[in-house]
N, C-alpha and C positions, 0 to 999 in steps of 0.2 A: 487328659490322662493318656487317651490313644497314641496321640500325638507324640507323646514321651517315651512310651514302650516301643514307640516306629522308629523313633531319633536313638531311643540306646539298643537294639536288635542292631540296624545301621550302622553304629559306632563300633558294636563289639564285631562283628562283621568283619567292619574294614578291621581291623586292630588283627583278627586272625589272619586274613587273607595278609597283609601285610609281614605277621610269623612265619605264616609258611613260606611266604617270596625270599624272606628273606633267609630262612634254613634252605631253601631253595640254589638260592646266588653261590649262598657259602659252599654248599658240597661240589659247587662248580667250579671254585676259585683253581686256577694253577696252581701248583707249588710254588712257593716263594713268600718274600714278607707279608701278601694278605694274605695267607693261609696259616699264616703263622701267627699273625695278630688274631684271625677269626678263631683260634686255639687257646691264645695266650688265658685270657679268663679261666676257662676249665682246667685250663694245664696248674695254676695258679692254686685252684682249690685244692685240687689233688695233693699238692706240693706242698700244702698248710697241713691238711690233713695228716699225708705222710710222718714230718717233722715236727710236728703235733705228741706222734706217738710214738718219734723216735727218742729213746733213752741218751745219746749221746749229743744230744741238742740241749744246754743251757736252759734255766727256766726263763730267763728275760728273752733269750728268741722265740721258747715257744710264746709265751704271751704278746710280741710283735708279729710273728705271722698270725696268732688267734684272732689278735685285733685285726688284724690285714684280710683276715679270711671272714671276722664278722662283719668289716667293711662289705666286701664285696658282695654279700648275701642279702645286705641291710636291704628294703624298699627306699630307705633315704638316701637322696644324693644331693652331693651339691650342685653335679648338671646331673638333671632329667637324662635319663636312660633313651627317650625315644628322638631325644639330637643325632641325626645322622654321624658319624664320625666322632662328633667332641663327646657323646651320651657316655661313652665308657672310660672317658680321660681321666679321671677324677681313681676309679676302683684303680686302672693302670699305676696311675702313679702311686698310688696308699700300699699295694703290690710291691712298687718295685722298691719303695722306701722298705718297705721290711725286708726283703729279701736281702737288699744291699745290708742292712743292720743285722741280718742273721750273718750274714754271709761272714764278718767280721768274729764271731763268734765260733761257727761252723765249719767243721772242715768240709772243704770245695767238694770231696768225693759224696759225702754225706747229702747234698745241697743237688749235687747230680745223678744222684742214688735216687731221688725224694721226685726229680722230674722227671713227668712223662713223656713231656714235648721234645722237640727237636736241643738236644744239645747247645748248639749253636748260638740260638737265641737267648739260654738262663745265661752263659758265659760273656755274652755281648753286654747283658742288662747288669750283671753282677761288674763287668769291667775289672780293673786290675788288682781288686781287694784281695789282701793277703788270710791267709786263714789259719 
């Protein structure tokens, strides 16, 4: 039983030290696309949230970003979250699929109104969808 409470103390341990490395790295990143992928997730909720409870969003986009924003929240993934790199592919993509199926719906000002990240980047991801 000792042995057990030493091995999970240990575990949860590393697993902290490993969070704070790695909010650590993040606030260090340059500007450029990892600082802007290290964003994308948050930027993401925000942007659900927003269009969530804007009036001029359609109800089948809100319930695409809803889902798209309960995806991202879920403890379930198809990849495990603690996969270097690939952990967050899955919420990314479930993201951008709604975004692009809002974006069809939505007008572009609305969609850019709604994010708080860099510009740049919703307009890359959303690509040449007309609105």
């Amino acid at each position: 039983m000792r042995t057990g409470l030493i091995a999970g103390g240990v575990a949860a341990t590393c697993v902290i030290a490993a969070w704070a490395l790695l909010i650590l790295l993040a606030r260090r990143l340059p500007p450029g696309i990892l600082r802007d992928l290290a964003a994308f997730i948050p930027d993401c909720v925000t942007t659900v949230r927003r269009l969530r409870k804007d009036p001029r969003v359609p109800r089948r986009a809100k319930l695409a970003v809803a889902i798209a924003g309960l995806w991202v929240i879920s403890p379930i993934d198809l990849i495990p979250e603690f996969l270097p790199v690939i952990g967050p592919l899955d919420d990314i993509v479930v993201i951008a699929l709604a975004l692009r199926y809002a974006a069809r719906q939505v007008p572009r000002e609305v969609l850019l109104g709604a994010w708080p990240g860099e510009p740049r980047l919703l307009l890359k991801l959303l690509g040449r969808t007309t609105s």
